[in-house]
N, C-alpha and C positions, 0 to 999 in steps of 0.2 A: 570563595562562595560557590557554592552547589548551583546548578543549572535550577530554575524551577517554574514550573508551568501547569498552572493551575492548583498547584500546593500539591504537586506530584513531584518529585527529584531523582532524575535521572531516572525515569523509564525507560526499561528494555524489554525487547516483545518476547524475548525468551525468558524474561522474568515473568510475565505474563503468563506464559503456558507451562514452563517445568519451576518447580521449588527448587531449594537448597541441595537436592540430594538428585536433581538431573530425571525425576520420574513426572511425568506429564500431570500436573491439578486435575483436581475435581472434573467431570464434565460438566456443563451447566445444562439446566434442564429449560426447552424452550418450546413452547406449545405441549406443555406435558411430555415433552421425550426427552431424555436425555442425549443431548449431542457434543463429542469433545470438543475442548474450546480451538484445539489448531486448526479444527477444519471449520470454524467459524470465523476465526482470522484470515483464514485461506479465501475464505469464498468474501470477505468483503474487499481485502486487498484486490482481490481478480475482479471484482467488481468497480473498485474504482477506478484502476487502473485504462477497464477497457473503456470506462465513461470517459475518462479525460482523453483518453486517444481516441473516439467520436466527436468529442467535443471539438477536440484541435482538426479532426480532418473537415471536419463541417466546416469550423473559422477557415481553414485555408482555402477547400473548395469554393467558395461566397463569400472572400476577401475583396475587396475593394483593391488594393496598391497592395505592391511588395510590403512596403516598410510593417503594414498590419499583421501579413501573415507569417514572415520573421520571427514574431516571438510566439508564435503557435506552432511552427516550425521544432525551434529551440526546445520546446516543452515536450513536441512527441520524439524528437531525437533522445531526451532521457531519459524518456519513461519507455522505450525500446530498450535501452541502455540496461534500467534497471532490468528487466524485463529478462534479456537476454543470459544466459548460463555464463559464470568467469570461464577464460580458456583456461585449458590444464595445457601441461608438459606431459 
């Protein structure tokens, strides 16, 4: 049985942006302009990403106990992670 979330199955972001034939969709049109849709995936991934790394440096600056700031720790080490380019050879 298929993955399924929200009566979506198996979303992929690159199905989102390119069709069947690898050429990037439609742009979507937003306040009257047309803007392609990768650089609106772009800009909200970058956008949540650096919220949850404010979020977690705040949690740990104005933590109370280790044990608190541990798993805000944990959350900005992999969203660095993500974040960061694979090493090449």
């Amino acid at each position: 049985m298929a993955d399924t979330t929200d009566g979506v199955e198996n979303l992929v972001l690159e199905d989102l942006i390119f069709d069947e034939n690898k050429c990037e969709r439609k742009s979507w049109i937003l306040c009257s302009q047309r803007i392609p849709r990768s650089e609106i995936v772009f800009l909200c991934q970058f956008l949540t990403i650096w919220t949850i790394i404010i979020f977690c440096l705040i949690r740990v600056w104005f933590g109370a106990s280790c044990e608190e700031s541990t798993i805000y720790l944990t959350i900005l080490s992999g969203v660095i992670g993500y974040i960061l380019p694979n090493p090449k050879l």
